[in-house]
C-alpha positions as CSV (number, residue, x, y, z in Angstrom):
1,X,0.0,0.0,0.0
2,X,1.3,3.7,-0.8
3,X,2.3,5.6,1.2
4,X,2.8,9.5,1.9
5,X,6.4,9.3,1.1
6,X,6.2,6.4,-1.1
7,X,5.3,8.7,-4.5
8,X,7.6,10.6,-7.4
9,X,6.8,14.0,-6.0
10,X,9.3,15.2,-8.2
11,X,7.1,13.6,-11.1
12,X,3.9,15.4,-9.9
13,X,5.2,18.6,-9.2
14,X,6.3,18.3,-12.6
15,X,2.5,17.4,-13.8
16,X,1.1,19.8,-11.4
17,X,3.3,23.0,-12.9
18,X,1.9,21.6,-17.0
19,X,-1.7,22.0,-15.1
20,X,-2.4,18.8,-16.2
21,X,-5.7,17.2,-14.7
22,X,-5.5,16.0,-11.3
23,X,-6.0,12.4,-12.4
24,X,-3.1,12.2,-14.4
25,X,-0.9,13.7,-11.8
26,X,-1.8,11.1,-9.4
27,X,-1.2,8.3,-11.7
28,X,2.0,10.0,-13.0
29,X,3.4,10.4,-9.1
30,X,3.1,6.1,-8.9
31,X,5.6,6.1,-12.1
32,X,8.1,4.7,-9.8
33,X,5.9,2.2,-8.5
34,X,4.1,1.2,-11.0
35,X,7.0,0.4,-13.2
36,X,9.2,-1.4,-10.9
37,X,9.5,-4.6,-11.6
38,X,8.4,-6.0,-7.7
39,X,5.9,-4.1,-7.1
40,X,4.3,-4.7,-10.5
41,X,4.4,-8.1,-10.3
42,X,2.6,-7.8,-6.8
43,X,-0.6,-5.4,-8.6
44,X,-0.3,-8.4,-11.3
45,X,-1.3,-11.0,-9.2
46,X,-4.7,-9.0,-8.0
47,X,-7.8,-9.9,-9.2
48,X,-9.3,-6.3,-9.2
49,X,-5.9,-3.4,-9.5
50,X,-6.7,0.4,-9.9
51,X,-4.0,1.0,-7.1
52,X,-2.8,4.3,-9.1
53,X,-6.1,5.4,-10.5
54,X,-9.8,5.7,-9.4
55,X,-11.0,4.1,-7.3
56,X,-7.5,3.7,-5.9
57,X,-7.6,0.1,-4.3
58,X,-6.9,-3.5,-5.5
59,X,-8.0,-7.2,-4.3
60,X,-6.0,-10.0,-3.7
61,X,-8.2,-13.3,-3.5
62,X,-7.4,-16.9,-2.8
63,X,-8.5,-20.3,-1.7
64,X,-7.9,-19.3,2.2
65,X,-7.4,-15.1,2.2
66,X,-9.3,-12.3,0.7
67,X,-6.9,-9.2,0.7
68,X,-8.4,-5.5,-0.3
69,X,-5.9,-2.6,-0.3
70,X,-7.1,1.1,0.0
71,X,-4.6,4.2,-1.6
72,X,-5.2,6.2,1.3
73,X,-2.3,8.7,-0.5
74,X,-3.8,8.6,-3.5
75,X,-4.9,12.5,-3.1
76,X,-2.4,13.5,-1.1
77,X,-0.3,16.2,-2.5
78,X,3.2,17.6,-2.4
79,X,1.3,21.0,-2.4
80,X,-0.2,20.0,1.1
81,X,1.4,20.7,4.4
82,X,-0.3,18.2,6.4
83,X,0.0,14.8,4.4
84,X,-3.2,13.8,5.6
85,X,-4.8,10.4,4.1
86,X,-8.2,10.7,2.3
87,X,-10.5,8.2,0.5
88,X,-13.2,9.2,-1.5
89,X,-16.4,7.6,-1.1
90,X,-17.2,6.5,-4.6
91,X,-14.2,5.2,-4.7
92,X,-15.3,3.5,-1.9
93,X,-18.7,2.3,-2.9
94,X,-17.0,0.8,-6.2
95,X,-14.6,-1.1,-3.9
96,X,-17.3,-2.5,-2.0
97,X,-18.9,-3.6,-4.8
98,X,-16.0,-5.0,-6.5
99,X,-15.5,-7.2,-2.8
100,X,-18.9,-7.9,-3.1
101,X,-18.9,-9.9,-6.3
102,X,-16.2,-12.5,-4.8
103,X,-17.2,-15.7,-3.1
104,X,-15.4,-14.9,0.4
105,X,-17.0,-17.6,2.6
106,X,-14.7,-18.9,4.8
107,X,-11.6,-16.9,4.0
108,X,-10.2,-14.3,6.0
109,X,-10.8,-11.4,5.0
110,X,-8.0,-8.5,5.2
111,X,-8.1,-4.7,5.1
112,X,-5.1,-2.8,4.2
113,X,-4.5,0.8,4.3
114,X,-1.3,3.3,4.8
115,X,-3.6,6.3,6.7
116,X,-5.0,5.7,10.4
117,X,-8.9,5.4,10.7
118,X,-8.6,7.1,14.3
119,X,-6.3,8.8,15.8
120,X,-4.3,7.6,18.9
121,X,-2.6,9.3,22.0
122,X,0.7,10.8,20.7
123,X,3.2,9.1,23.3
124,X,6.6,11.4,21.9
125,X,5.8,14.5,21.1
126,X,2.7,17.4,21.8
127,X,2.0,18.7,18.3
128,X,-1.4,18.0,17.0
129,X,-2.3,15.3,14.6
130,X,-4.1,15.9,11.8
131,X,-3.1,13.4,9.1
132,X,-6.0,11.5,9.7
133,X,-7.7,9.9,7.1
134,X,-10.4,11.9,5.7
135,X,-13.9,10.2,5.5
136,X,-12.0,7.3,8.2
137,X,-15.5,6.5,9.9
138,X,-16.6,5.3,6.2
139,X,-14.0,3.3,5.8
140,X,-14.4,1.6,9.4
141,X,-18.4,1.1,8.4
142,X,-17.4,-0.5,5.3
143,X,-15.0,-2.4,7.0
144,X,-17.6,-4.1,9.8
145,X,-20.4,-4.2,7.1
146,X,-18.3,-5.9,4.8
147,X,-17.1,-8.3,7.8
148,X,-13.7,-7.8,7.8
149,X,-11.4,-9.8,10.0
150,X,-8.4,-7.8,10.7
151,X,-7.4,-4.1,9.5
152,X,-3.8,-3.4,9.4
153,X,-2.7,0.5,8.8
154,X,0.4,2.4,8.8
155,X,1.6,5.8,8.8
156,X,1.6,6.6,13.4
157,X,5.2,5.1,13.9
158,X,4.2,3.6,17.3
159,X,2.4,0.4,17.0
160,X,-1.2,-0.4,18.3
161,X,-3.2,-3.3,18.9
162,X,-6.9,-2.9,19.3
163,X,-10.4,-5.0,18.5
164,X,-12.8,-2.4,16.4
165,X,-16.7,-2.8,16.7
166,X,-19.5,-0.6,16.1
167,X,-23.3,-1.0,16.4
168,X,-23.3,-4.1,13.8
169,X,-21.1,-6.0,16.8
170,X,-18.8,-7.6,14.8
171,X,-15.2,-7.6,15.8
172,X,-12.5,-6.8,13.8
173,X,-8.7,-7.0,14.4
174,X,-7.1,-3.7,13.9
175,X,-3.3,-3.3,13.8
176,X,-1.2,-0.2,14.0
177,X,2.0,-1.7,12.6
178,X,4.5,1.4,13.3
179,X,7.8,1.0,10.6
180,X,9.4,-1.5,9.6
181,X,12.5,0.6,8.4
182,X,12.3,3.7,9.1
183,X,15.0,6.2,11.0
184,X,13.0,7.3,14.0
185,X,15.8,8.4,16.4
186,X,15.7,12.0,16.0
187,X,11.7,12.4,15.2
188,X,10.3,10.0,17.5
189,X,12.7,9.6,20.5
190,X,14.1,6.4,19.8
191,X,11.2,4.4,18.7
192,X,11.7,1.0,17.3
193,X,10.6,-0.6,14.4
194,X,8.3,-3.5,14.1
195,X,8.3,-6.8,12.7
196,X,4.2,-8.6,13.5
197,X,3.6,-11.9,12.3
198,X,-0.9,-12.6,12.5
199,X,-1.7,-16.1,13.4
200,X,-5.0,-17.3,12.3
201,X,-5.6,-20.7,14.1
202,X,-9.7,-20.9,13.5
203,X,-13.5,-19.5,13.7
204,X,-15.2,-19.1,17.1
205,X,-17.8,-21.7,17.0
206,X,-20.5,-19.4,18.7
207,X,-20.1,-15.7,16.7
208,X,-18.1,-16.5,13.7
209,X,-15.2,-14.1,14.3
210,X,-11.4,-15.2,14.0
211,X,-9.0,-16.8,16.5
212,X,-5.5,-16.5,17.3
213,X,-2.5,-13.9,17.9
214,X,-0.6,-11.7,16.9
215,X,3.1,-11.5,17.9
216,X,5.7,-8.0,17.5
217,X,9.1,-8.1,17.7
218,X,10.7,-4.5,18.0
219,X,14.5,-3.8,16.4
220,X,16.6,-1.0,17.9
221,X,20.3,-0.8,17.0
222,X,22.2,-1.8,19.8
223,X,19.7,-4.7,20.5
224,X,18.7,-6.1,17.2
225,X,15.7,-7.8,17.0
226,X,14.1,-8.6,20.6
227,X,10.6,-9.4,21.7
228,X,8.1,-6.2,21.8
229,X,7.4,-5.3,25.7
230,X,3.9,-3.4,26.2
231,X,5.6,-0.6,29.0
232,X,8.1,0.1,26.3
233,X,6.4,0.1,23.0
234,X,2.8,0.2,23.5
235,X,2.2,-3.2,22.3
236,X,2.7,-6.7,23.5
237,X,5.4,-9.6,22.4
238,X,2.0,-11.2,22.1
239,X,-1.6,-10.4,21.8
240,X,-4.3,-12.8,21.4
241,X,-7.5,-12.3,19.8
242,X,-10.9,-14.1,19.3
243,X,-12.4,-13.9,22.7
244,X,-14.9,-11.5,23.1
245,X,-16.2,-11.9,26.9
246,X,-17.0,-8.5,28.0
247,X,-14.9,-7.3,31.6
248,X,-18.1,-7.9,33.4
249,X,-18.7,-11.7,31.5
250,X,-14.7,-12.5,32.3
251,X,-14.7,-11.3,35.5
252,X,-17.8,-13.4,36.9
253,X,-16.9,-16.4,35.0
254,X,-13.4,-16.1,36.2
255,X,-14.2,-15.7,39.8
256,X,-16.3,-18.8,39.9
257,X,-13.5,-20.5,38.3
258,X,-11.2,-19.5,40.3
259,X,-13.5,-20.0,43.6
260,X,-14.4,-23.5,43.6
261,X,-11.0,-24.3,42.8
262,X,-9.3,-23.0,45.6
263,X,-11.8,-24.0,47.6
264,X,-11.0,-27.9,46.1
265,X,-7.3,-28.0,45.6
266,X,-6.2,-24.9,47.3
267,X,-4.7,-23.0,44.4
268,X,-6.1,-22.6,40.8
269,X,-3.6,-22.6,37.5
270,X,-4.7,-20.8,34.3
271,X,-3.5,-23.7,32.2
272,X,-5.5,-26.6,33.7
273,X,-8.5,-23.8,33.2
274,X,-7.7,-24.1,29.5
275,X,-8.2,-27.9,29.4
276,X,-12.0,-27.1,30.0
277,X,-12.0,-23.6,28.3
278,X,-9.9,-23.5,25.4
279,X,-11.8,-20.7,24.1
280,X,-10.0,-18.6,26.8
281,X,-7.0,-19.1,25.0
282,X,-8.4,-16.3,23.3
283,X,-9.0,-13.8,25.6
284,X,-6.9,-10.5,25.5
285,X,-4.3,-10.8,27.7
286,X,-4.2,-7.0,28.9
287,X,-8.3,-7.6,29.9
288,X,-7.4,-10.7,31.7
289,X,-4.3,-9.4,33.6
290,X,-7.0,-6.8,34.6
291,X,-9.9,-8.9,35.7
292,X,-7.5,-11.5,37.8
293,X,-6.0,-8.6,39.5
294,X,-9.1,-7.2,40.5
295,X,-10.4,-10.3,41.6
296,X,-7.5,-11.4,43.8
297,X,-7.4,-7.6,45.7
298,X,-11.6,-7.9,46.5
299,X,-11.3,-12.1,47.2
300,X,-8.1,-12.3,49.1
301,X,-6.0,-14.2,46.5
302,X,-2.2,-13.9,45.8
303,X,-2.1,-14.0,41.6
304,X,1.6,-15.3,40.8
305,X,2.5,-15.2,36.9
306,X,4.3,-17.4,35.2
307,X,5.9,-18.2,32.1
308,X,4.0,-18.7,28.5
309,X,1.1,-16.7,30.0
310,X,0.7,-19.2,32.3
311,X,-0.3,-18.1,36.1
312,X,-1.7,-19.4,39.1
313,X,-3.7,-17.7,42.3
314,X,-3.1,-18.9,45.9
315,X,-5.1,-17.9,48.8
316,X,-2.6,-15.0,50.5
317,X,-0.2,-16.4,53.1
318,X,-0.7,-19.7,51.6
319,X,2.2,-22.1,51.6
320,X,3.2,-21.8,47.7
């Protein structure tokens, strides 16, 4: 996906000064994209590809995976201070029809886009954000009505991991990836980049919505790659997906859980849990870390983590 400084801007502020139309210009600041040889062969092997020209998105589709790609850069212009992203919805409308003609039962379904669809707290630095894609609650609609399983954006250098819903209730992974290779010393205080691999491993059985994790690792230059640590760069070596118990739902299931087998063995382990739940797998381990916590400072438990998300709760005092 394009990006704001992935165009010839040299080649459009050449096409802008001939006042050619503002079609052409976009297509002719993707020359260097279009024609090289890797990335061509990549728009080749779409089954729909007007990456460069309207309506500025292409589709990937196989057996397993359904991939749609949105130019959020498409109109943004060397002219413009803020290089905000911006899709237009007719382009959007043609896009959805275009996904709408494909037989995507049973595939995962991926939406890619450079521009965020909402903005996030700035962690490094106070100056306002307004790059922003334009017309972003659109393109978060289309993305739930078109039950997407997993957005993935670019363009905020600090990586994100969140579940979007709206009123139609159906979850979708979204994934602020960061950079991959960019020089962020200076800009961003020392960010890291960010490497994410997404693990599909099945289909909730109940609400139809995908299982599994993702997992980061973060590169910094005296380190190389190590695993991604949530207090340091706002995302987790792993997050886990598919689970979508409410705090409330966890948090009384949990405490029965944990109760009776206290009250039975005299300490409870997460993983033995699992043997009887394995849908918890699932559940978000940030929401969970949460819910155990509160439960063990209102029940009188002692929660002692281990590794591989593993943990266990003791009664406090409790020989261990």
């Amino acid at each position: 996906m394009p990006g704001n400084h992935d165009s010839s801007w040299k080649d459009e502020e050449s096409s802008i000064k001939s006042n050619e139309p503002l079609e052409l210009t976009i297509k002719k600041k993707y020359i260097n994209l279009e024609q090289h040889p890797f990335f061509s062969s990549l728009l080749n092997n779409a089954a729909f590809r007007d990456m460069y020209s309207s309506p500025y998105g292409s589709i990937w589709d196989s057996e397993e995976i359904t991939v749609v790609g949105i130019n959020s850069s498409a109109r943004d212009s060397i002219e413009t201070n803020v290089h905000h992203g911006s899709i237009a919805l007719q382009d959007l409308n043609i896009i959805k029809e275009e996904v709408g003609k494909l037989d995507t039962k049973d595939k995962v379904k991926v939406l890619l886009t450079h521009h965020h669809p909402k903005n996030y707290t700035d962690r490094t630095f106070q100056d306002n954000d307004f790059s922003i894609m334009q017309n972003a609650d659109a393109f978060l609609r289309f993305a739930t009505s078109s039950e997407f399983d997993v957005i993935v954006h670019g363009h905020k250098h600090i990586p994100r991991f969140d579940i979007h819903s709206d009123s139609l209730n159906y979850p979708i992974v979204a994934l602020s990836a960061g950079s991959f290779s960019a020089s962020l010393k200076d800009y961003h205080n020392g960010v890291a980049n960010f490497f994410h691999i997404i693990e599909v491993e099945g289909k909730c059985v109940t609400n139809d919505n995908i299982l599994g994790k993702v997992t980061t690792w973060a590169y910094f230059d005296n380190n190389k790659w190590i695993s991604a640590s949530k207090d340091r760069d706002f995302i987790s070596h792993e997050e886990f997906f598919g689970d979508i118990r409410n705090r409330k739902v966890l948090k009384k299931e949990l405490k029965t859980d944990i109760g009776s087998r206290i009250a039975s063995h005299g300490r409870f382990r997460w993983q033995i849990l699992l043997g009887r739940k394995p849908e918890l797998k699932y559940c978000n381990l940030g929401l969970r870390e949460i819910v155990v916590t509160e439960l063990c400072k209102e029940e009188g438990w002692e929660y002692l983590p281990m590794k591989n998300n593993d943990f266990l709760v003791v009664l406090e005092d409790s020989p261990q």
